[in-house]
MARBA-3410 file (N, C-alpha, C, O; in Angstrom, 1 decimal):
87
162.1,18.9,-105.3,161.1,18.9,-106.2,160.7,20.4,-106.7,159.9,20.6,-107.5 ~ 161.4,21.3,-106.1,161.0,22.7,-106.5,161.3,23.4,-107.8,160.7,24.4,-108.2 ~ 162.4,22.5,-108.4,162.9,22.5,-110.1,161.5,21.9,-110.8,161.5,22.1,-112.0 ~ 160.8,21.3,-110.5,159.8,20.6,-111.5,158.9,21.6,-111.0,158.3,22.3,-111.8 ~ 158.5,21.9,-109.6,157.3,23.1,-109.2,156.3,22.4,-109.1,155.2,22.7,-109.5
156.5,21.1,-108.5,155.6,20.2,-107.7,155.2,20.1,-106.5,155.5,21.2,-106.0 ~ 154.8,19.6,-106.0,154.9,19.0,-104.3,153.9,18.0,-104.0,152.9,17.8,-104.7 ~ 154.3,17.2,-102.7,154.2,16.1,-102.8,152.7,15.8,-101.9,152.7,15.8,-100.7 ~ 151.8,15.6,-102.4,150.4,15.6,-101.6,149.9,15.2,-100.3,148.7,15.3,-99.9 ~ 150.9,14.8,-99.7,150.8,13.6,-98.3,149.9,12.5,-98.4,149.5,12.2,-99.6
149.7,12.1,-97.7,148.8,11.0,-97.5,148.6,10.8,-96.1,149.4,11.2,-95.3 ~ 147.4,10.0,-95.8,147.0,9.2,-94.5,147.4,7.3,-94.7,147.6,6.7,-95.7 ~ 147.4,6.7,-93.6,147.7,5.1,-93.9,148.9,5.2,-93.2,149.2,6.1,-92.4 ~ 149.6,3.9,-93.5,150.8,3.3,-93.8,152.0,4.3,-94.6,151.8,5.0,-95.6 ~ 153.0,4.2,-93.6,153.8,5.2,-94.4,154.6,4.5,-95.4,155.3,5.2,-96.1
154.7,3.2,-95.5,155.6,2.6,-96.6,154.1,2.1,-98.0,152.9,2.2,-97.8 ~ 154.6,1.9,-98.9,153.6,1.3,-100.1,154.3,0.4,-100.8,153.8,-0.1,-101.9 ~ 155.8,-0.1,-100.4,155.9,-1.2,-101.4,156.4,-2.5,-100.1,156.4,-2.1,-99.0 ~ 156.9,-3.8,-100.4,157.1,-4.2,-99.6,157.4,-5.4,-100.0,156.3,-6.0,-100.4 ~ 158.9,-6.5,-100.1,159.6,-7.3,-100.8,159.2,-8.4,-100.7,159.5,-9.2,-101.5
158.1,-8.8,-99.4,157.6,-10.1,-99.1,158.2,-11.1,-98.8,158.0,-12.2,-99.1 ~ 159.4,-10.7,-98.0,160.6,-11.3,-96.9,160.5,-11.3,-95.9,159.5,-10.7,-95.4 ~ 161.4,-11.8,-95.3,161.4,-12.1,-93.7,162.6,-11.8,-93.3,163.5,-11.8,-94.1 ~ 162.8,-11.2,-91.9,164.3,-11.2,-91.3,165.1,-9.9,-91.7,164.6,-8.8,-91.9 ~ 166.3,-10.3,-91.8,167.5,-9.0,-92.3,167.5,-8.8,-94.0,168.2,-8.0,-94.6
166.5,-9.7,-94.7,166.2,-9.4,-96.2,165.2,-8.4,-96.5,165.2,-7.7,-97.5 ~ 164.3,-8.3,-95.4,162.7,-7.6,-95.6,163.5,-6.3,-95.9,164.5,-5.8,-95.5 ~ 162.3,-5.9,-96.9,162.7,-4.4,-97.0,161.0,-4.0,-97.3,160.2,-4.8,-97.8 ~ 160.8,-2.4,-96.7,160.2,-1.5,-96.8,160.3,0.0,-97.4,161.0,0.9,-97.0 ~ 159.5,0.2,-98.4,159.7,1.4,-99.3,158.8,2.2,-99.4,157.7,1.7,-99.7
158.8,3.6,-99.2,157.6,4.3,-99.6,157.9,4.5,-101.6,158.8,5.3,-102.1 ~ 157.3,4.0,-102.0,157.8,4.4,-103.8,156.9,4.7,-104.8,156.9,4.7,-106.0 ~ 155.6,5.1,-103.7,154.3,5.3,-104.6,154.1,7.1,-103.9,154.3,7.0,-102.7 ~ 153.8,8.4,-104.3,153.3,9.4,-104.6,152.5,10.3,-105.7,152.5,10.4,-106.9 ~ 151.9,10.8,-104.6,151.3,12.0,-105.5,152.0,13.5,-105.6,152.2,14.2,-104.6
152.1,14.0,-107.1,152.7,15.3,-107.1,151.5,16.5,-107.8,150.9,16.5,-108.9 ~ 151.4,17.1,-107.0,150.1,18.2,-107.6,151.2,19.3,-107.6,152.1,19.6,-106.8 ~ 150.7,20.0,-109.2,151.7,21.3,-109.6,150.9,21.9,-109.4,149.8,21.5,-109.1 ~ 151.6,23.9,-109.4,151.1,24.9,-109.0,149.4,25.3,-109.8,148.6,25.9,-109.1 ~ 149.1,25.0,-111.1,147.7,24.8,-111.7,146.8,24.5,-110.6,145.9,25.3,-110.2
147.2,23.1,-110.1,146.2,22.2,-109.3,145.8,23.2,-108.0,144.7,23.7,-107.7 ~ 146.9,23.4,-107.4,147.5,24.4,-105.8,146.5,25.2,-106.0,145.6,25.3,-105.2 ~ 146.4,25.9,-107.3,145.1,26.8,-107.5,144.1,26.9,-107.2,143.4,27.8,-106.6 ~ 143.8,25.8,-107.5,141.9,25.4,-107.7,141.6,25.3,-105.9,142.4,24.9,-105.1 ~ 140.6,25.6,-105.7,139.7,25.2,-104.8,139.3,24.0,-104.6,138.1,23.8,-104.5
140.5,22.6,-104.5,139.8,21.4,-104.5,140.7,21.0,-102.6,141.7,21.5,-102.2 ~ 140.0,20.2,-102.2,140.6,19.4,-101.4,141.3,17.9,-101.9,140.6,17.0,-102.2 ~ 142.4,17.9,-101.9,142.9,16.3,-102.3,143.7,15.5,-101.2,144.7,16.0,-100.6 ~ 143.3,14.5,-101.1,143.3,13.5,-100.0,144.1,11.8,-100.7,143.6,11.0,-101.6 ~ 145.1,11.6,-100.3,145.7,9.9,-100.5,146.0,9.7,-99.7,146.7,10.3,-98.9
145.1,8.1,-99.7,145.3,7.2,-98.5,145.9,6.1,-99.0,145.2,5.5,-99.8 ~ 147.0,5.7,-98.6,147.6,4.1,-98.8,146.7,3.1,-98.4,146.4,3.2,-97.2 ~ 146.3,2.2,-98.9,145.0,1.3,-98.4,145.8,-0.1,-98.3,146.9,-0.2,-98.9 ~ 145.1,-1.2,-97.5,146.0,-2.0,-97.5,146.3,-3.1,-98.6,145.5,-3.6,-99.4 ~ 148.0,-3.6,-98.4,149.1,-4.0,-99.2,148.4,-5.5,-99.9,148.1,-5.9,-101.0
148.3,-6.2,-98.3,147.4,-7.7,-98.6,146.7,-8.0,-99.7,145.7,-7.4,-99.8 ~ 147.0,-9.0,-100.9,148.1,-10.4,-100.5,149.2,-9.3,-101.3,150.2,-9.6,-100.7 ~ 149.5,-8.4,-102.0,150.3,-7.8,-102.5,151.2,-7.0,-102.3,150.9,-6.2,-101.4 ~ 152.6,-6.9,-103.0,153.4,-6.2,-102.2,153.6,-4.7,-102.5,154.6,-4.0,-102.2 ~ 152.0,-4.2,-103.2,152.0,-2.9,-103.7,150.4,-2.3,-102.8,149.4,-2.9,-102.8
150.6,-0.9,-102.2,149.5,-0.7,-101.4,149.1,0.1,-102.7,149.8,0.7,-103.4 ~ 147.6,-0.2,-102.7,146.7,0.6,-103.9,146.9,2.5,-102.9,147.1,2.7,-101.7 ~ 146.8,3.2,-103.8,146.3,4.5,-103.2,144.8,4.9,-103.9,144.2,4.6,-104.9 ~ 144.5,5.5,-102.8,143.0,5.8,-102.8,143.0,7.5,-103.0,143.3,8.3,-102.1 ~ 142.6,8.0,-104.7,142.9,9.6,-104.2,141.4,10.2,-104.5,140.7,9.9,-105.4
141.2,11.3,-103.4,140.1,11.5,-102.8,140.5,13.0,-103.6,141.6,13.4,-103.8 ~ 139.0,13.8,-104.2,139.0,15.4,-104.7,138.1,15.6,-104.0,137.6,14.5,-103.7 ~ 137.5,16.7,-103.3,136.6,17.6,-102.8,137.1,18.9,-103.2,138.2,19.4,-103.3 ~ 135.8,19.3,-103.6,135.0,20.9,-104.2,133.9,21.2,-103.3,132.9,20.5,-103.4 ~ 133.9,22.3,-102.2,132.8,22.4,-101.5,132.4,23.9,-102.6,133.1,24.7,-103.1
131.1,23.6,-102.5,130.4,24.8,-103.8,129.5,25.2,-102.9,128.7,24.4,-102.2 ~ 129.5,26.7,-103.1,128.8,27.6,-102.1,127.2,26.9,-101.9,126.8,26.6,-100.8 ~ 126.4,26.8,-103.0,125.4,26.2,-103.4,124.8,25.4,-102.5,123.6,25.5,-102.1 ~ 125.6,24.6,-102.1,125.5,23.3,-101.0,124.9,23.9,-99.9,123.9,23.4,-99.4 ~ 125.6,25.0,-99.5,125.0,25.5,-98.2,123.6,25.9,-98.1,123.0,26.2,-97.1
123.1,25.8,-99.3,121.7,26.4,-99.4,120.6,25.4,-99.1,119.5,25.6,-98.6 ~ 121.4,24.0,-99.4,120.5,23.0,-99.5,120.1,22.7,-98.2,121.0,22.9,-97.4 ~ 119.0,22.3,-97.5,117.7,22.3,-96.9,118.7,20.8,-95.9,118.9,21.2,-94.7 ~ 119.2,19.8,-96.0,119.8,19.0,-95.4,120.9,18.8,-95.7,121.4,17.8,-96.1 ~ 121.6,20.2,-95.4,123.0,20.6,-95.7,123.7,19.5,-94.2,124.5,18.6,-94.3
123.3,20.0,-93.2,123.9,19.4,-91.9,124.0,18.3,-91.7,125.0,17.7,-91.3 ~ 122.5,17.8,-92.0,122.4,16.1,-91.9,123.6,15.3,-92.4,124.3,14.5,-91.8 ~ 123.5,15.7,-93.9,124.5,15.3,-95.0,125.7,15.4,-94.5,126.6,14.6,-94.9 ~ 126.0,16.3,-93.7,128.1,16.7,-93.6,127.4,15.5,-92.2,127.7,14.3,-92.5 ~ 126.8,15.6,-91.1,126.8,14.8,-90.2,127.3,13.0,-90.4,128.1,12.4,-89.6
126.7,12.5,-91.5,126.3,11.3,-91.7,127.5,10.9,-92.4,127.5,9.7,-92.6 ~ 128.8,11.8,-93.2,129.5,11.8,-94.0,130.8,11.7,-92.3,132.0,11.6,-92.5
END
């Protein structure tokens, strides 16, 4: 992926996301869903997070993609701690 100047985001979950809905020596398992963040994105100050969520009844796992921006600001606020505790 270094010709396109991508890379591949990881994820948390299930390491496969597709899944043929067979039994036996037919079943197959595929990972065929990612995320690619280019060098722009790598820039920014965000945190990004995908989680494969589950497949059930379908043979496609939704992805769940999470951004975080922690902004200085936050820290100022009065139930800064509570808030990260309860999270």
């Amino acid at each position: 992926m270094s010709l396109a100047r991508v890379v591949d985001a990881g994820f948390s979950g299930s390491k496969f996301t597709w899944f043929n809905n067979r039994s036996g020596t037919t079943r197959i398992w595929k990972c065929l869903d990612r995320l690619l963040l280019n060098g722009t994105v790598l820039e920014m100050q965000h945190q990004v997070m995908v989680q494969h969520l589950v497949r059930d009844p379908f043979d496609r796992s939704p992805l769940l993609l999470s951004v975080f921006r922690f902004l200085n600001v936050w820290s100022t606020h009065k139930d800064l701690l509570r808030v990260v505790r309860e999270c």
